[in-house]
N, C-alpha and C positions, 0 to 999 in steps of 0.2 A: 441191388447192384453189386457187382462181385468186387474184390479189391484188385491195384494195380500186380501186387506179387502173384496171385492166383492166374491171370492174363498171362505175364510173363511166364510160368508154368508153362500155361498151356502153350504158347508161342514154342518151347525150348523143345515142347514133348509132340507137339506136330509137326516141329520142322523136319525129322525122321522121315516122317511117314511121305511127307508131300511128294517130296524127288518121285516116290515111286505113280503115283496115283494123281491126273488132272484134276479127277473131279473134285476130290478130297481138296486142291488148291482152292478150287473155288468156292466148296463151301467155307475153307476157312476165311476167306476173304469176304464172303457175304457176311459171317460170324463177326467179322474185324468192323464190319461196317454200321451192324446193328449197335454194336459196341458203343460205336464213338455216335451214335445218336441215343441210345440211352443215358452217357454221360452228359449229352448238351440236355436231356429231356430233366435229369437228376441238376443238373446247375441249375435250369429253369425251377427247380423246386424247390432247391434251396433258396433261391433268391425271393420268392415271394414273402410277403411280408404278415398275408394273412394265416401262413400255414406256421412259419417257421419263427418269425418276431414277437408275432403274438402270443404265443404260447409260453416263449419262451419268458416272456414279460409275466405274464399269470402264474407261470408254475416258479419260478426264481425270485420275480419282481428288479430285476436287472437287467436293460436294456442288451443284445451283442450288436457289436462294432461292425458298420456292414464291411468295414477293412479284411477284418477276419474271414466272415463269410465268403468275400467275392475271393481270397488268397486261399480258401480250402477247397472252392467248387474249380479256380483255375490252373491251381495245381494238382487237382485229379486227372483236368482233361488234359494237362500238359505231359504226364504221366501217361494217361492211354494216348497223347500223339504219336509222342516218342517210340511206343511198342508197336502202333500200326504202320509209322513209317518206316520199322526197319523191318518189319512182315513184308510192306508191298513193297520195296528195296530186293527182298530178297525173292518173293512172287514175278516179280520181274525180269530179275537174272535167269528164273525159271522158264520163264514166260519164251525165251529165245528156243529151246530145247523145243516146247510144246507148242509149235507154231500151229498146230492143227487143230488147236483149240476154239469150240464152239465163243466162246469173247474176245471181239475185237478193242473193245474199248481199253485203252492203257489203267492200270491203276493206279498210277499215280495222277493223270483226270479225275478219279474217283475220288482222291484225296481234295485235289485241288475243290473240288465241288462242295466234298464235306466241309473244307477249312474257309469255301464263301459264303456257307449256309452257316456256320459257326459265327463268323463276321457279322451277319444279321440277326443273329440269335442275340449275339453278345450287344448290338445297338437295340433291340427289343430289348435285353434285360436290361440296360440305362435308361431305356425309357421308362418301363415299370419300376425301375428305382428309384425314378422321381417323381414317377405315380406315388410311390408306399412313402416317400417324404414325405408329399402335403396329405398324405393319410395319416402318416407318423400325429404332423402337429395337430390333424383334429382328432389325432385320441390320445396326443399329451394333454389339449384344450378339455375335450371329454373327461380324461382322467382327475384333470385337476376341479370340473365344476364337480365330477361325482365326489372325490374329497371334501369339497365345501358343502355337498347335499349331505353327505354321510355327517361331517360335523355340524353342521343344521339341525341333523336329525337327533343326534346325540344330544346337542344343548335342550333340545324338545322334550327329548325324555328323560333328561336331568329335572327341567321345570314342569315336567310332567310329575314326576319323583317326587318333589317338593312341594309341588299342589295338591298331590296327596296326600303325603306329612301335613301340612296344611290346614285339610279338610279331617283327617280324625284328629288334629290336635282341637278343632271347630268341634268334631260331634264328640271329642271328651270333656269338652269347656262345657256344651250344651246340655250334656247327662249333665256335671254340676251345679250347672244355677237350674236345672230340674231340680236339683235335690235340692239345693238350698233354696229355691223356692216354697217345696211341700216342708222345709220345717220351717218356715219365713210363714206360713197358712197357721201352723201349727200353734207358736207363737203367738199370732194374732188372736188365733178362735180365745186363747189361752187368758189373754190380756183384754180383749171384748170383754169377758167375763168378768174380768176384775173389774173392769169400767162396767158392767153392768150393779153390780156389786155397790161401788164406791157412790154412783148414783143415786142408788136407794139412800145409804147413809146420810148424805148431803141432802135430799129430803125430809130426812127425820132432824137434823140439823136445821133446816131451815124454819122448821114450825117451830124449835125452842129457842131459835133468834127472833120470831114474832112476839114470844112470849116476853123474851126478854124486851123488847124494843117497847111494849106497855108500859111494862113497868120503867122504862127512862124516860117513856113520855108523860109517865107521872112527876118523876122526876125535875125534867125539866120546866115545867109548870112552879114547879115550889124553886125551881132556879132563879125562872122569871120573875118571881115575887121578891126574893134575895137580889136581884139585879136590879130591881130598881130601887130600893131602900140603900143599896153601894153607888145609885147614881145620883143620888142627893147628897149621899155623904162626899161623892164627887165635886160636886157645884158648892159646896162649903169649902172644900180644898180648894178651888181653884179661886175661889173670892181673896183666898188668905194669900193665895200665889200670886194673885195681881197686886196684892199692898205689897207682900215683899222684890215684887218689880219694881215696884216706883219708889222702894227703898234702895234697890240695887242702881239704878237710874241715876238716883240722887249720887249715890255712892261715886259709879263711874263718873262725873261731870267733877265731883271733887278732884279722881285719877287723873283726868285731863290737866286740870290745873296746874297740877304737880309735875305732870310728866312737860309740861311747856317750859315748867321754870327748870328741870332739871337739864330740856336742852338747851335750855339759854346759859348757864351755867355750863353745859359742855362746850358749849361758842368759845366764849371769852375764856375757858381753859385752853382751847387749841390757839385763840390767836397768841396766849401769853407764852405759850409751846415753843410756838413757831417763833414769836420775838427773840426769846432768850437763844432760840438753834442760831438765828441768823447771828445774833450778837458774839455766841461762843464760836461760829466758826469763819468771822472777821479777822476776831481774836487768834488765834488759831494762824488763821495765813497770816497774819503780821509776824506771829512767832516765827513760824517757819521761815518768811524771808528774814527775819534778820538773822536767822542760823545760818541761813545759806550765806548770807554777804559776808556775816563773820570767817564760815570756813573760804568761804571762797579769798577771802582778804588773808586770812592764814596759811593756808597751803598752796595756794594759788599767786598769789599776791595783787590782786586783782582790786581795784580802788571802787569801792561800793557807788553805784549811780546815784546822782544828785536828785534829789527828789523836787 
């Protein structure tokens, strides 16, 4: 679509010519006409939301303002109004001259038509404007589940990552208890041997503790015979042990004795104890009260109670 200065151009650079030439008027006038319907066809194109928003969202990633949009597409066509109404303004004053002109139709009706089909245009694009809204929010809705699928997807192939890691840190644990298994084999066959070994020994041990085990059971035979000549000499001790019991018997029975008269003897030492405490501490408080009535009669002057 050509720009408003270029129109104007041509507007300035065919007004020349027209005076002279009808028909040249009227093509410019069909010219002026196609004009202001590829401008409403160009508004229409701006305004849609799948050519012109969307794009513009993918390739930037920032929404435009449909303020902007509708204030560029209405100030283009306000632009080419302005220059076809003052062509058919001036087509008109013509128009007097060239009465013999195959068009009856005034053009300023031309206008009036274009600027009712403009009016419809412009309520068709508010409707598609509020089509591309509830389209807007199912592909902010869209965009934002695709965000949360894309971060899904990532968290996946992070613990994707790590299950990985995971898994060869798994198959390099498992080569090692391989290997320390085959020397763990190794080891064993190693020490089998020795116990195979140590076995035999213990055998050849064992028949010279048979050997040896005769000869203590020769041994203890000749023990047996010493065992009972120390069990006689036993039964002579314990005859001598029961006389010196019924000496010790006697003995205690004496202790008894002694030990009765020693507490009878502590008896009569504690009552003579206790006699003599109560007697010194009679003594004792009679001392003291007569200390006291003496000072009290000296310093006091105080006549000692009649007893």
């Amino acid at each position: 679509m050509r720009a408003p200065q270029e129109r104007a151009a041509e507007v300035l650079t065919v007004s020349s010519d027209i005076e002279k030439d009808p028909v040249a008027l009227e093509e410019v006038a069909a010219k002026a006409v196609e004009d202001v319907k590829a401008a409403e066809c160009g508004s229409q194109k701006v305004a849609s939301p799948r050519t012109s928003t969307k794009t513009v969202i993918l390739e930037t990633g920032e929404e435009p303002s449909e303020e902007e949009a509708q204030s560029q597409v209405l100030g283009a066509a306000d632009v080419l109004c302005v220059q076809v109404l003052l062509l058919l303004q001036y087509l008109n004053r013509k128009q007097e001259k060239y009465a013999d002109a195959s068009t009856n139709v005034s053009y300023v009706e031309i206008v009036r038509n274009q600027t009712r089909t403009k009016v419809v245009m412009t309520a068709e694009v508010a409707a598609k404007e509020c089509k591309t809204q509830t389209t807007e929010a199912r592909y902010q809705a869209l965009h934002k589940r695709l965000t949360e699928e894309v971060e899904k997807r990532r968290h996946s192939r992070e613990v994707c990552e790590g299950l990985r890691e995971d898994v060869e840190r798994a198959k390099c644990a498992s080569v090692d208890l391989l290997k320390r298994l085959e020397a763990c084999r190794t080891t064993y066959d190693a020490k089998s041997l020795k116990v195979d070994e140590l076995l035999a020994i213990t055998e050849k041990k064992e028949q010279e503790y048979q050997i040896e085990l005769a000869v203590r059971a020769k041994k203890l035979t000749e023990y047996k015979v010493a065992r009972i000549s120390d069990l006689e000499l036993i039964q002579k001790l314990e005859a001598q042990c029961n006389e010196l019991r019924t000496q010790r018997s006697q003995a205690e029975e004496q202790l008894c004795k002694v030990e009765t008269r020693l507490t009878q003897a502590k008896r009569k030492n504690r009552q003579l104890f206790e006699e003599t405490r109560d007697a010194l501490t009679a003594i004792v408080e009679r001392c003291l009260r007569g200390c006291v009535q003496i000072l009290g009669v000296y310093f006091l002057g105080i006549s000692p109670p009649e007893s």
